[in-house]
N, C-alpha and C positions, 0 to 999 in steps of 0.2 A: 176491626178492619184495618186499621192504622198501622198495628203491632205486624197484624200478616204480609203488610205489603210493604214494611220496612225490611221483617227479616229476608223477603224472596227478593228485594232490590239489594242487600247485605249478597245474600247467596250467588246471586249472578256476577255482582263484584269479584266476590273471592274466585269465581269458576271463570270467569273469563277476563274481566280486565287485571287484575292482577295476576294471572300468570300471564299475559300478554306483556305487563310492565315487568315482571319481575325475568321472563324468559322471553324476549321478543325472537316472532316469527322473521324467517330472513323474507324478503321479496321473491315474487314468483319473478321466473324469469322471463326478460323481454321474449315475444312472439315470434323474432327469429332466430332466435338459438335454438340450433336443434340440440339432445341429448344426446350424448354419446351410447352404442349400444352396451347392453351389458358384457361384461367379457368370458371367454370358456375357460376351463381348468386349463387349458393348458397353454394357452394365452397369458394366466396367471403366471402360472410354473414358469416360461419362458421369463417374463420381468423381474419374478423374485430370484431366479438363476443371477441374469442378465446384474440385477442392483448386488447381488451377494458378490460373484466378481468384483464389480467394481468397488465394490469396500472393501473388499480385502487389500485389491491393487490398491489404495488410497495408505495402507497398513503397511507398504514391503519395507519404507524405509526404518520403519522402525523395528522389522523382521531381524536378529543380528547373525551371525553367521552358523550360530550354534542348529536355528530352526532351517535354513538356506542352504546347507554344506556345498548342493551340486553344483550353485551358482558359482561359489566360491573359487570350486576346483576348475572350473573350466575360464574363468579369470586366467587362474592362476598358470592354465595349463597355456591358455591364449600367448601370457608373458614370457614363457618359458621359449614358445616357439618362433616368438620376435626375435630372442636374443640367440637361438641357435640359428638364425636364418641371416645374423647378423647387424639386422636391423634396431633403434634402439628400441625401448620397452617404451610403452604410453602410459602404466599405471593406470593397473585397473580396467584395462581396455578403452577406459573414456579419454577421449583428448581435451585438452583445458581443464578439466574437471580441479579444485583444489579438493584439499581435505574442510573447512568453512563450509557449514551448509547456507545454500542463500537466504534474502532475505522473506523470501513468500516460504521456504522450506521454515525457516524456523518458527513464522508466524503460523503455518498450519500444525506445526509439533505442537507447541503450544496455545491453541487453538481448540485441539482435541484435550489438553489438559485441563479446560476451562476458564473460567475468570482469573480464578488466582494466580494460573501459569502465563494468559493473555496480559496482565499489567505489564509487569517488567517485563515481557517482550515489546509491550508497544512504548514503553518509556525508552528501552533502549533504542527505537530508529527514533524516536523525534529527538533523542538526546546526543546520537549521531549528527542526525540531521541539523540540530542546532549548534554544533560543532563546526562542524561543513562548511556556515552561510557564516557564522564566524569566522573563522580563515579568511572564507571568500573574502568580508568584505575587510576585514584587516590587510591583504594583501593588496587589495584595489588602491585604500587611502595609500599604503606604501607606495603604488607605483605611483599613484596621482600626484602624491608629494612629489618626486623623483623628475617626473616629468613635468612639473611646475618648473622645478629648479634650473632643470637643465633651459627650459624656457627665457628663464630671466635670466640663466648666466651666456647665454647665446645674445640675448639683446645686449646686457653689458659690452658684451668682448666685441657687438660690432659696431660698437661708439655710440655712446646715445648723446654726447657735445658733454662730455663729462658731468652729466646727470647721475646723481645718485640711484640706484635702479631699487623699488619700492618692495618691499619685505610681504611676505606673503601675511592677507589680512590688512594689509595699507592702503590696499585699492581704492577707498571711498576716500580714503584723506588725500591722497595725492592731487598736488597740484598741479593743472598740465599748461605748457603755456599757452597765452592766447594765439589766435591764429592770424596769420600775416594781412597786413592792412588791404584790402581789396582796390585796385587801380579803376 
C-alpha cells in the first residue's frame, strides 16, 4: 500500500508541480483587460508591408550609389540647375549637411553591426566626451586664475596704504588689521 501511494504522489510531482517549476504558467489576466480581436489576412499583409518598408527605410543610408543610381542623378541634376540659374549649389540638395555622419547615425551603423561594432563606437562619445569636460574645465581654472589676478592687481593699483597684496592660497595666513577703536 505504501509502495502505491508513494509512486502516484512521485507521479503527480513529475505531471504537475515540476513542470509548473520547471515552466511556470504566466498569470491569467486582470478582469478588465479586454483581448484584442484576432486579426484578418489582410490586416496582416498591411503590417507586414507597412514594418517591411520601414526596415528597408531604416537601410537607405547604408544603400551606396551603385544599388540608388536615380536618386543620385537627380541630386546631381538638382546641382546642375542651381548653378545654370546662377545661384550657388548646396551640395547634395541638403543645406548644412557635412560629409560626418552624426553622432545617433553612427551609433545605429553600428548598432546594426552588433556588440563588437557597438564598443568602440560607444568608447568613442564617452571618449569625446571626456575630452570636452576636460577642455571645459581646464579653460575655466584658466580664466578663474586670470580673473583672480586681475582682481588683486586692481586692489594693489588702487592703494591698499602700501600693503603688500596676498598671493593666491595666502588667504587664511593673511593678516588683516584690526578695526578702528569704537567711540
Amino acid at each position: 500500500m505504501k509502495f502505491r501511494v508513494v509512486c502516484r504522489k512521485l507521479y503527480d510531482y513529475v505531471r504537475y508541480d515540476l513542470k509548473e517549476i520547471a515552466f511556470p504558467s504566466s498569470l491569467p489576466d486582470p478582469p478588465h483587460i479586454k483581448k484584442r480581436p484576432k486579426l484578418t489576412w489582410h490586416d496582416r499583409w498591411c503590417i507586414f508591408k507597412e514594418a517591411t518598408r520601414l526596415y528597408g527605410a531604416s537601410w537607405v543610408r547604408d544603400i551606396g550609389p551603385d544599388l540608388r543610381p536615380n536618386d543620385y542623378k537627380k541630386a546631381a541634376e538638382d546641382d546642375e540647375e542651381e548653378q545654370s540659374n546662377g545661384r550657388p549649389g548646396s551640395g547634395n540638395g541638403k543645406k548644412g549637411k557635412s560629409s560626418e555622419p552624426s553622432v545617433l547615425e553612427d551609433l545605429a551603423v553600428a548598432a546594426r553591426g552588433g556588440a563588437e561594432t557597438l564598443k568602440p563606437a560607444l568608447k568613442r562619445i564617452y571618449m569625446a566626451r571626456a575630452s570636452t569636460y576636460t577642455d571645459a574645465m581646464k579653460n575655466f581654472v584658466e580664466t578663474y586664475q586670470e580673473g583672480l589676478k586681475d582682481q588683486l592687481q586692481e586692489k594693489a593699483a588702487d592703494g591698499d596704504g602700501g600693503r603688500q597684496q596676498p598671493q593666491q592660497g595666502d588667504e587664511a595666513t593673511t593678516k588683516w588689521p584690526p578695526p578702528p577703536p569704537s567711540s
